[in-house]
N, CA, C and O atoms as CSV, one atom per row, in Angstrom:
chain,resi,resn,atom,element,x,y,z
A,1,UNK,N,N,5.563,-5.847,-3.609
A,1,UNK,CA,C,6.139,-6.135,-4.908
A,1,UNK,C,C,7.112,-5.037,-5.334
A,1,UNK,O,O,8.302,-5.258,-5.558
A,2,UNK,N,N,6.567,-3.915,-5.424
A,2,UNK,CA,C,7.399,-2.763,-5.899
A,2,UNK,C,C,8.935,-1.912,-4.561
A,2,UNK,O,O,10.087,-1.513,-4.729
A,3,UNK,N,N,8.049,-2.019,-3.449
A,3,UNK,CA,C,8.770,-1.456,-2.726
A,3,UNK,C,C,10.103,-2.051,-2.491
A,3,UNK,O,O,11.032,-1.274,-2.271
A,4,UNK,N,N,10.335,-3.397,-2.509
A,4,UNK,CA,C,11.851,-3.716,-1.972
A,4,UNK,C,C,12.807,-3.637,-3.151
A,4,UNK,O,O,14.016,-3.411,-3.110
A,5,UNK,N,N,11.747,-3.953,-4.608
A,5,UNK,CA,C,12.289,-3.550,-5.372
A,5,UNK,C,C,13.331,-2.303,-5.382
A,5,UNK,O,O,14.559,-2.344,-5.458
A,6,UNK,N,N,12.410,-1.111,-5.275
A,6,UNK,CA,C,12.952,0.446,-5.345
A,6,UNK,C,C,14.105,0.298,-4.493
A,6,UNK,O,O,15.212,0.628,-4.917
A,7,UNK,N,N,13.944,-0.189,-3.273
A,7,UNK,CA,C,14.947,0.035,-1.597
A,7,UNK,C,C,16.215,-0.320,-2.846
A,7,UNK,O,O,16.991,0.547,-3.248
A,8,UNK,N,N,16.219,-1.521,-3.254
A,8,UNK,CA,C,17.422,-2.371,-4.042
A,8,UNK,C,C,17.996,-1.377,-4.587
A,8,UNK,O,O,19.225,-1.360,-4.512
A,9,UNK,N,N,17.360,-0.342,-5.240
A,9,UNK,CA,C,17.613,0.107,-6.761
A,9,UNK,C,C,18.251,1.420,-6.518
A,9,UNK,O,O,19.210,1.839,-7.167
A,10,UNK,N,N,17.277,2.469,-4.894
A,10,UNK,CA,C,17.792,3.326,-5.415
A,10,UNK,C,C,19.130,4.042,-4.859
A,10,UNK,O,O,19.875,3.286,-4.236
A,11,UNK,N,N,19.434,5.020,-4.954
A,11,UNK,CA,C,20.838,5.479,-3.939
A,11,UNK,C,C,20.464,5.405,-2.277
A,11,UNK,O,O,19.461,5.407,-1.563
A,12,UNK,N,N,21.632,5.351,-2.171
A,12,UNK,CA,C,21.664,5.180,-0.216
A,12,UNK,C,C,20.632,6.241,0.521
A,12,UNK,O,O,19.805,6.045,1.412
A,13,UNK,N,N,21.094,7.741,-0.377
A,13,UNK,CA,C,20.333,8.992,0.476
A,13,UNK,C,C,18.933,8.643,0.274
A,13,UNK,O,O,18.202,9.194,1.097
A,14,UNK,N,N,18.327,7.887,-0.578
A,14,UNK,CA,C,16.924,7.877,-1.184
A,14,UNK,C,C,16.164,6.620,-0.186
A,14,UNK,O,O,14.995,6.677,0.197
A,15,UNK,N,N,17.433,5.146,0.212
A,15,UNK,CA,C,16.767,4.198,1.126
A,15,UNK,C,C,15.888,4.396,1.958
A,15,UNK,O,O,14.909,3.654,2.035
A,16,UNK,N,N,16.142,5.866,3.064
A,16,UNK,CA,C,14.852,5.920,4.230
A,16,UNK,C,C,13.401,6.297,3.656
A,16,UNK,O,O,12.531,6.236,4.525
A,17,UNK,N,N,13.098,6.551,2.794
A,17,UNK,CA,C,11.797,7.612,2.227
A,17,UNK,C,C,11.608,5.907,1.748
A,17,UNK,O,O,11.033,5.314,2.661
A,18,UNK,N,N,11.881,5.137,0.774
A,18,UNK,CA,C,11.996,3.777,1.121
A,18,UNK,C,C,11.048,3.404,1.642
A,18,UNK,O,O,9.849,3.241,1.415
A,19,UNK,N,N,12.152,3.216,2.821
A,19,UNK,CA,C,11.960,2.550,4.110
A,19,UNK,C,C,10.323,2.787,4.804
A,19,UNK,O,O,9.419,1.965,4.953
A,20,UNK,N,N,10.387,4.352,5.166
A,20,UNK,CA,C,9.165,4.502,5.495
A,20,UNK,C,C,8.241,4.108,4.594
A,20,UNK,O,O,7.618,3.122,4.987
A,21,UNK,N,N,7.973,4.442,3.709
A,21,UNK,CA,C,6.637,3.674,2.917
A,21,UNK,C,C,6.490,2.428,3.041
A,21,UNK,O,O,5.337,2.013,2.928
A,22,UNK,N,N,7.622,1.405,3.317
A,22,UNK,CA,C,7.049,0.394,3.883
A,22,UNK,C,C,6.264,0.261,4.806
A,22,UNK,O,O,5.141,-0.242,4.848
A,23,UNK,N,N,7.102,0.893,5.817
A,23,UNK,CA,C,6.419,1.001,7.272
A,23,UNK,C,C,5.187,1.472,7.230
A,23,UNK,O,O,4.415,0.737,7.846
A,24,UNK,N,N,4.625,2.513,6.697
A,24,UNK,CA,C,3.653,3.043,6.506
A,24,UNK,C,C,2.442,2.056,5.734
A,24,UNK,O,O,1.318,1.802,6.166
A,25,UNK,N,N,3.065,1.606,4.470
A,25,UNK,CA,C,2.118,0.279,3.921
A,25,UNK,C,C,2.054,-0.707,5.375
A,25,UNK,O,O,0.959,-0.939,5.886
A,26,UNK,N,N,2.839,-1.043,5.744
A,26,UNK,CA,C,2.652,-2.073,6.833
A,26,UNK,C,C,1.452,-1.770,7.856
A,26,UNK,O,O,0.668,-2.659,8.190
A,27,UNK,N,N,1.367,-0.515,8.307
A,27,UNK,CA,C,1.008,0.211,9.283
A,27,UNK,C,C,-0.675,0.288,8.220
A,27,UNK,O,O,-1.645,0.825,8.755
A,28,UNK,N,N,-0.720,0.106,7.763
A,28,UNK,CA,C,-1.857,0.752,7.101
A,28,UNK,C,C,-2.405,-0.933,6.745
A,28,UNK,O,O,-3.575,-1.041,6.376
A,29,UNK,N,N,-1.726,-1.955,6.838
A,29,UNK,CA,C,-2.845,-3.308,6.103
A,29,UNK,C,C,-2.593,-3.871,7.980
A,29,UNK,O,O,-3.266,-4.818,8.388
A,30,UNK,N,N,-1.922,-3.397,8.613
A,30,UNK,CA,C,-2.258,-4.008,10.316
A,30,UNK,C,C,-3.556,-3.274,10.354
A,30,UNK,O,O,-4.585,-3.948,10.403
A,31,UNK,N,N,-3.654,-1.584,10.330
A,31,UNK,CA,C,-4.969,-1.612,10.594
A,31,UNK,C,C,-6.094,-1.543,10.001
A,31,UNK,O,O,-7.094,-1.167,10.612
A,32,UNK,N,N,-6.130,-1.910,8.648
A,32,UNK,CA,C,-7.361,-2.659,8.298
A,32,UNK,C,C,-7.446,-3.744,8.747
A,32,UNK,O,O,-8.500,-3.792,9.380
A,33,UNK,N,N,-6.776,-4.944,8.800
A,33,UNK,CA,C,-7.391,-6.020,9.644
A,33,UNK,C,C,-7.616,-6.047,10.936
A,33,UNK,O,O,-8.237,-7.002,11.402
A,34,UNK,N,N,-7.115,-4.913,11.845
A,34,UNK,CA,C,-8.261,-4.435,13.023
A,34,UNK,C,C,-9.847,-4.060,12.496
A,34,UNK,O,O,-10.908,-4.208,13.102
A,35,UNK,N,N,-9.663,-3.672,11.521
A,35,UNK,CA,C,-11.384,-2.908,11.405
A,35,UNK,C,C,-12.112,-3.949,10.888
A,35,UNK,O,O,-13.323,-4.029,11.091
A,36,UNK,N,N,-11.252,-5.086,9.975
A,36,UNK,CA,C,-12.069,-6.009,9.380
A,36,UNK,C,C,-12.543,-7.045,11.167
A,36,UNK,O,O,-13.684,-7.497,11.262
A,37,UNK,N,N,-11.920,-7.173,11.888
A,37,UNK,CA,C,-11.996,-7.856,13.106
A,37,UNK,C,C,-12.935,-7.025,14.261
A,37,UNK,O,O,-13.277,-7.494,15.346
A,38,UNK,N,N,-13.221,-5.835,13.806
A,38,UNK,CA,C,-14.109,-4.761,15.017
A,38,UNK,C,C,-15.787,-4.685,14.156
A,38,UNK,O,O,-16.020,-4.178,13.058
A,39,UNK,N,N,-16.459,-5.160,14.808
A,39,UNK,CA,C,-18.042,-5.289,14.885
A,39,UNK,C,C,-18.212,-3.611,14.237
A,39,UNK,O,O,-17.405,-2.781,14.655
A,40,UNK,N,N,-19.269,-3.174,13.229
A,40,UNK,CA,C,-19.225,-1.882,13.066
A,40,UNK,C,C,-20.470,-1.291,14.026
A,40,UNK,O,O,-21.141,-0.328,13.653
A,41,UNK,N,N,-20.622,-1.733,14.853
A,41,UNK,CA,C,-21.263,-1.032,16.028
A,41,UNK,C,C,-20.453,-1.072,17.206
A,41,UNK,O,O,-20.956,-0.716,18.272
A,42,UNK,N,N,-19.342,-1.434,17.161
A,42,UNK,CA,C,-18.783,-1.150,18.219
A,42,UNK,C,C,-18.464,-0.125,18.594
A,42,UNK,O,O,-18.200,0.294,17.467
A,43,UNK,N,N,-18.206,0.829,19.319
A,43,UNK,CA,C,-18.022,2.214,20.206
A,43,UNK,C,C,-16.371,2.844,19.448
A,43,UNK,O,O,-16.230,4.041,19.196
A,44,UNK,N,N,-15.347,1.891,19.199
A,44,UNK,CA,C,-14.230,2.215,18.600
A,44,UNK,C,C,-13.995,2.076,16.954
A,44,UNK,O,O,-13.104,2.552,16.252
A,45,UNK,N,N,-15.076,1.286,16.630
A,45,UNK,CA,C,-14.732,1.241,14.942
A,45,UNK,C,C,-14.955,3.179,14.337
A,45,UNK,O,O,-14.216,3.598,13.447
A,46,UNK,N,N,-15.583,3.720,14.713
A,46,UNK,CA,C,-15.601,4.947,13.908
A,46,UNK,C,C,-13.915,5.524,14.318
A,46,UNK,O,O,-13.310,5.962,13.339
A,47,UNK,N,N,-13.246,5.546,15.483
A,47,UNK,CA,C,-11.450,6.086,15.564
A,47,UNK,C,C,-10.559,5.007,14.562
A,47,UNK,O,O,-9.735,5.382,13.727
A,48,UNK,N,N,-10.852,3.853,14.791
A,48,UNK,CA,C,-9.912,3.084,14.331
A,48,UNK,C,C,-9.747,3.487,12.267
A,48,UNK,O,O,-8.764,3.574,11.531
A,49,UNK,N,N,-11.600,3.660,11.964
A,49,UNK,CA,C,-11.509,3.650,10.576
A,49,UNK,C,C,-11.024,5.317,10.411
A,49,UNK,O,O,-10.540,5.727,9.356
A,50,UNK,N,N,-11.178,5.969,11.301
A,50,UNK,CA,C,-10.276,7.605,11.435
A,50,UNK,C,C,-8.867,7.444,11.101
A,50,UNK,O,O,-8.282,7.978,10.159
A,51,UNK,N,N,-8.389,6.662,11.960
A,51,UNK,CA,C,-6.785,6.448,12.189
A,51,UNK,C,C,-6.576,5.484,10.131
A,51,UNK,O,O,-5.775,5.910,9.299
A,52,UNK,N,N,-7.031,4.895,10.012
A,52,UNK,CA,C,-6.890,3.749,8.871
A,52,UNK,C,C,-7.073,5.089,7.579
A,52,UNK,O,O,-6.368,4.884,6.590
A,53,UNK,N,N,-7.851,6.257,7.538
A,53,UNK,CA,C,-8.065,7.218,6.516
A,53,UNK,C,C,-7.131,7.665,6.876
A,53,UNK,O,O,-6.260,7.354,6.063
A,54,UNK,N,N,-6.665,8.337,7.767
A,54,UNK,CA,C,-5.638,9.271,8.016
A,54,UNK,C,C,-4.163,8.551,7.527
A,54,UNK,O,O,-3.417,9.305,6.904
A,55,UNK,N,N,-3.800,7.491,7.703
A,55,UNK,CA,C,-2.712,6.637,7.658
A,55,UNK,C,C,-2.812,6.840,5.976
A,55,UNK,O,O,-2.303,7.788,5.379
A,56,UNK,N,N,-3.592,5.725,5.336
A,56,UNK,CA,C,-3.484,5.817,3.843
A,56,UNK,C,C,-3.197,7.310,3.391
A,56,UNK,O,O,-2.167,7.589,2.778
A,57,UNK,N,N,-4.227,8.330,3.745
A,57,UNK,CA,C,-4.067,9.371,3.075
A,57,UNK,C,C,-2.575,9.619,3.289
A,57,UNK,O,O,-2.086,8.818,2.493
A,58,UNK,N,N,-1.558,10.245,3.882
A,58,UNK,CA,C,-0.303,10.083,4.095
A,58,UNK,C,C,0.518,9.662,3.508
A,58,UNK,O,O,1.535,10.111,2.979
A,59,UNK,N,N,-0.231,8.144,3.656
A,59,UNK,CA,C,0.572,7.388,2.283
A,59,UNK,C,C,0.344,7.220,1.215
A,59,UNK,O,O,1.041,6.350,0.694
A,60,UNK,N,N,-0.550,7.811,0.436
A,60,UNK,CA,C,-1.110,8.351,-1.078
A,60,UNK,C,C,-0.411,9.266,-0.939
A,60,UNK,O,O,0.435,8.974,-1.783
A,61,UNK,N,N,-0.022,10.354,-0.442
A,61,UNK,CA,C,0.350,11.760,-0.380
A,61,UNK,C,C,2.029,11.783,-0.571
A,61,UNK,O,O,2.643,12.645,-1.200
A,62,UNK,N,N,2.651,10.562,0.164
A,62,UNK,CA,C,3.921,10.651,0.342
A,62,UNK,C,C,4.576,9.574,-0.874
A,62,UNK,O,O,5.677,9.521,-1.422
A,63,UNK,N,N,3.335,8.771,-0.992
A,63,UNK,CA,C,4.020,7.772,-3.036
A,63,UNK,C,C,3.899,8.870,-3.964
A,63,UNK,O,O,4.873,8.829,-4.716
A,64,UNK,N,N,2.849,10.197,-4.353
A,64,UNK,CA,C,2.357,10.539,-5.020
A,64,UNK,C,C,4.153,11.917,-4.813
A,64,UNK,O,O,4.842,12.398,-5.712
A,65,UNK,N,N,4.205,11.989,-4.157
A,65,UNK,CA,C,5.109,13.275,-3.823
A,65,UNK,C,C,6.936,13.213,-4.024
A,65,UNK,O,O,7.806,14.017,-4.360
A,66,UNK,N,N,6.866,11.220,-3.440
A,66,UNK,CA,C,7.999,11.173,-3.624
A,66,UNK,C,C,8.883,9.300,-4.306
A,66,UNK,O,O,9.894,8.886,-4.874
A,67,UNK,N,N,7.818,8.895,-3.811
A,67,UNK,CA,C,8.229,7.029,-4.144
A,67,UNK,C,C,8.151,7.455,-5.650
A,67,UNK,O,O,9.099,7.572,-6.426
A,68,UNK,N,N,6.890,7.652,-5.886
A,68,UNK,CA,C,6.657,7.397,-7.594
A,68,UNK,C,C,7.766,8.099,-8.377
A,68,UNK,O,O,8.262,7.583,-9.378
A,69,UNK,N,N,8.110,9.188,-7.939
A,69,UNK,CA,C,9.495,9.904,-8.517
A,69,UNK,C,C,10.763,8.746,-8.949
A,69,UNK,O,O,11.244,8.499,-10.055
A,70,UNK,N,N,11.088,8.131,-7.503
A,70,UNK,CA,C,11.813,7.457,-7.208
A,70,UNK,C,C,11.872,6.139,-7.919
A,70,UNK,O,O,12.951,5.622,-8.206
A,71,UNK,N,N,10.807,5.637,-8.183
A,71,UNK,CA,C,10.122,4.362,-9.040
A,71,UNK,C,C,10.466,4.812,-10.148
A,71,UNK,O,O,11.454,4.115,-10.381
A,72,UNK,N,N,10.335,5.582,-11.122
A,72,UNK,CA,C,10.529,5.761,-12.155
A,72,UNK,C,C,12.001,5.939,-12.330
A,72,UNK,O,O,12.547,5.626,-13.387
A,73,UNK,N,N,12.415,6.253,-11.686
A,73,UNK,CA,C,13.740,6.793,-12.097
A,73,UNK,C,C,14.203,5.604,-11.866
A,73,UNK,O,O,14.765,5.510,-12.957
A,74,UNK,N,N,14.521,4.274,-11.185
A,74,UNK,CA,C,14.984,2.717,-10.675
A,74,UNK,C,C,14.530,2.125,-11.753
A,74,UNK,O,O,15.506,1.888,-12.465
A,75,UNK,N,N,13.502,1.738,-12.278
A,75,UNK,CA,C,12.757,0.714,-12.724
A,75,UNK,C,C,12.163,0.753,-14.155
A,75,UNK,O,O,11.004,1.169,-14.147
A,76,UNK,N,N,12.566,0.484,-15.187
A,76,UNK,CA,C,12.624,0.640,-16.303
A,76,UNK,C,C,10.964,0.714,-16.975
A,76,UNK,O,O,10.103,0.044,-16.404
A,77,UNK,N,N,10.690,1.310,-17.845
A,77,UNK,CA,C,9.035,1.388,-18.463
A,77,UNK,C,C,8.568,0.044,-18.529
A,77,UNK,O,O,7.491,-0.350,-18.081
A,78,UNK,N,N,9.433,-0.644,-19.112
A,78,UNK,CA,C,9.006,-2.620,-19.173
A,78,UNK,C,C,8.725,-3.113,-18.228
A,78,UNK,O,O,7.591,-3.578,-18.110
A,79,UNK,N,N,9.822,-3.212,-17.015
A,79,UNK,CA,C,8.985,-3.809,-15.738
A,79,UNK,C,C,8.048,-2.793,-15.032
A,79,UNK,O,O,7.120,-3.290,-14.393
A,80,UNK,N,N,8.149,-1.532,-15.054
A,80,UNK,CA,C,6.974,-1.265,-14.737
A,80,UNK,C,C,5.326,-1.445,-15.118
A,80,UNK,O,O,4.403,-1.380,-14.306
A,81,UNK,N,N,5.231,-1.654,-16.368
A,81,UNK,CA,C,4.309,-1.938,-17.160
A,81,UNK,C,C,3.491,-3.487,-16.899
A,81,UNK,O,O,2.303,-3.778,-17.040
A,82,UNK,N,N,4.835,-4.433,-16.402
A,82,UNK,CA,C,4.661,-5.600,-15.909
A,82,UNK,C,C,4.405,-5.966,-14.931
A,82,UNK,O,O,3.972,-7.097,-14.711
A,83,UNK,N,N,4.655,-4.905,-13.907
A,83,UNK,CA,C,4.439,-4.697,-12.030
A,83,UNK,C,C,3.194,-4.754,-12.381
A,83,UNK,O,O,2.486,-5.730,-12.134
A,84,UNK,N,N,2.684,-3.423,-13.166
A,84,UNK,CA,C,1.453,-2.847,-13.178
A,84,UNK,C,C,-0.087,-4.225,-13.214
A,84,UNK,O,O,-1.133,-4.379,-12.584
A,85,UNK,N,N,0.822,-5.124,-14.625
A,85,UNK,CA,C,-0.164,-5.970,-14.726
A,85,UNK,C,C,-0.453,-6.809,-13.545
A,85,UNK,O,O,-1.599,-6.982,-13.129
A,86,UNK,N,N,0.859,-7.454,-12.883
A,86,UNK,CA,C,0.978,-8.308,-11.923
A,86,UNK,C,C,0.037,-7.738,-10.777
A,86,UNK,O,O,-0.433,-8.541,-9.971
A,87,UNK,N,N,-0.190,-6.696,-10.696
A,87,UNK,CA,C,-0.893,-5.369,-9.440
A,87,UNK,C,C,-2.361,-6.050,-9.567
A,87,UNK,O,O,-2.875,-6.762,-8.704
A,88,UNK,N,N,-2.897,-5.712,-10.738
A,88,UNK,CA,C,-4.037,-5.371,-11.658
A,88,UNK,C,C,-4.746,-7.037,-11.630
A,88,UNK,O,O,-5.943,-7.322,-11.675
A,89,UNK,N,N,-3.491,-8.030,-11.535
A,89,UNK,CA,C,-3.765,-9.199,-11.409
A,89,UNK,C,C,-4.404,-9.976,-10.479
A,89,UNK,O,O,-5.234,-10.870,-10.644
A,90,UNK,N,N,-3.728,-9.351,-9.096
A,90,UNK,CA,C,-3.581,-9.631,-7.905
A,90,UNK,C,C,-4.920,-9.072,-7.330
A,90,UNK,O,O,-5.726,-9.873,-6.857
A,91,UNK,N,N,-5.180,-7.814,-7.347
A,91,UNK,CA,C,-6.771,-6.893,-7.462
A,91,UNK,C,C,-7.646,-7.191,-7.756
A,91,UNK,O,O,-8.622,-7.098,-7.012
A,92,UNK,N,N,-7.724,-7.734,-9.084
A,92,UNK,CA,C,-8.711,-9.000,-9.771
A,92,UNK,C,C,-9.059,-10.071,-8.990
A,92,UNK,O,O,-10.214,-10.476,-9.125
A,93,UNK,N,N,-8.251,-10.705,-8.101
A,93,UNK,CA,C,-8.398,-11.606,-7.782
A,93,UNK,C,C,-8.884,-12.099,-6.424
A,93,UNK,O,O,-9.583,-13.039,-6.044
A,94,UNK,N,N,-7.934,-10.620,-5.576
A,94,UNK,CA,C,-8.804,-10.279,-4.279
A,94,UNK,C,C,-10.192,-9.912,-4.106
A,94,UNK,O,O,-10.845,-9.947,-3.063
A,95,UNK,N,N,-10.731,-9.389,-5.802
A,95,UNK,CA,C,-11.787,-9.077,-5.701
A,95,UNK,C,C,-13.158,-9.962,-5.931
A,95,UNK,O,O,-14.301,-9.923,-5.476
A,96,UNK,N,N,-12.388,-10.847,-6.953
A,96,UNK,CA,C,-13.435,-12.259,-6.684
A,96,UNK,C,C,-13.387,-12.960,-5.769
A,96,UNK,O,O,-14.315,-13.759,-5.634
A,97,UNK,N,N,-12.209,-12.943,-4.703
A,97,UNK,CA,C,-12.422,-13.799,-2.998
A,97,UNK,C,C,-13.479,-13.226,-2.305
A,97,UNK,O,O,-14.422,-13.957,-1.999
A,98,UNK,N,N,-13.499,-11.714,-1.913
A,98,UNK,CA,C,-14.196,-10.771,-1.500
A,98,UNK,C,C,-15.624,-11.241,-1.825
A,98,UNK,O,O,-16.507,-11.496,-1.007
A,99,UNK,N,N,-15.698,-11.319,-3.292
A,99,UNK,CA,C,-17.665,-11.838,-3.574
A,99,UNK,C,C,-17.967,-12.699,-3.662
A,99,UNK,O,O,-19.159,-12.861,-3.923
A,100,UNK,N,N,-17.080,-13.857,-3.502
A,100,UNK,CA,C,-17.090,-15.456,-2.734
A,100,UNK,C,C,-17.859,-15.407,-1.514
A,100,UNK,O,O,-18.964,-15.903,-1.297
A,101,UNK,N,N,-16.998,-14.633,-0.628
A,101,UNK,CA,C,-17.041,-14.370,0.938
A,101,UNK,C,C,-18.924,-13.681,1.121
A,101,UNK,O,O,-19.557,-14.063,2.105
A,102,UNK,N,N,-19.403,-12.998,0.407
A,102,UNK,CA,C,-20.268,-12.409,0.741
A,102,UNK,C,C,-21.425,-12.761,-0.048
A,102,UNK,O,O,-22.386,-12.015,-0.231
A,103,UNK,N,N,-21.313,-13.750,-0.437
A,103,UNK,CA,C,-22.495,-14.689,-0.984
A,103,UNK,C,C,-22.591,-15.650,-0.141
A,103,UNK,O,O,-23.429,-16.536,-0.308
C-alpha cells in the first residue's frame, strides 16, 4: 500500500532505498510462507525461522532509519492517517481469518 506510493512520490536519488524495502518486504512474506509450509519439527524450521528474524529485523531497522523519513516527507498527515486506518483494517481482518483457521 504505502511503498509504491513513496517510489511515486519521492526524488530519483531517494527511488533505490525505495526499491529495496520492497524487495526486502517481498523477501520477508516469501519466507514466512516457507515456515508456514515447514512442519515445526522438521530439522530446518529452526534456520529458516533464523533467516525470517534476521530479514524483518533489517527491515524494521532500515523503515525505522530511513523509509519513514521518506514517508513523511511524500505523503501528507491526511493520507497518512488514512493508510494507517486502511493498515489497521486489513490486520483486523487477517486476524479474524487466522482464528477461523484454528478453531
Amino acid at each position: 500500500m504505502v511503498f509504491p506510493l513513496v517510489l511515486e512520490e519521492v526524488k530519483e536519488e531517494d527511488k533505490e532505498v525505495v526499491r529495496e524495502m520492497i524487495e526486502e518486504h517481498s523477501l520477508g512474506q516469501y519466507q514466512f510462507k516457507v515456515i508456514e509450509k515447514t512442519e515445526v519439527d522438521d530439522e530446518t524450521w529452526d534456520a529458516k525461522f533464523m533467516v525470517l528474524k534476521e530479514v524483518l529485523e533489517h527491515h524494521m531497522e532500515e523503515e525505522e532509519k530511513e523509509f519513514i523519513t521518506l514517508a513523511k516527507k511524500v505523503i501528507p498527515k491526511e493520507k497518512r492517517e488514512e493508510l494507517l486506518e486502511e493498515f489497521e483494517s486489513v490486520l483486523e481482518k487477517k486476524k479474524k481469518e487466522k482464528e477461523k483457521q484454528l478453531k
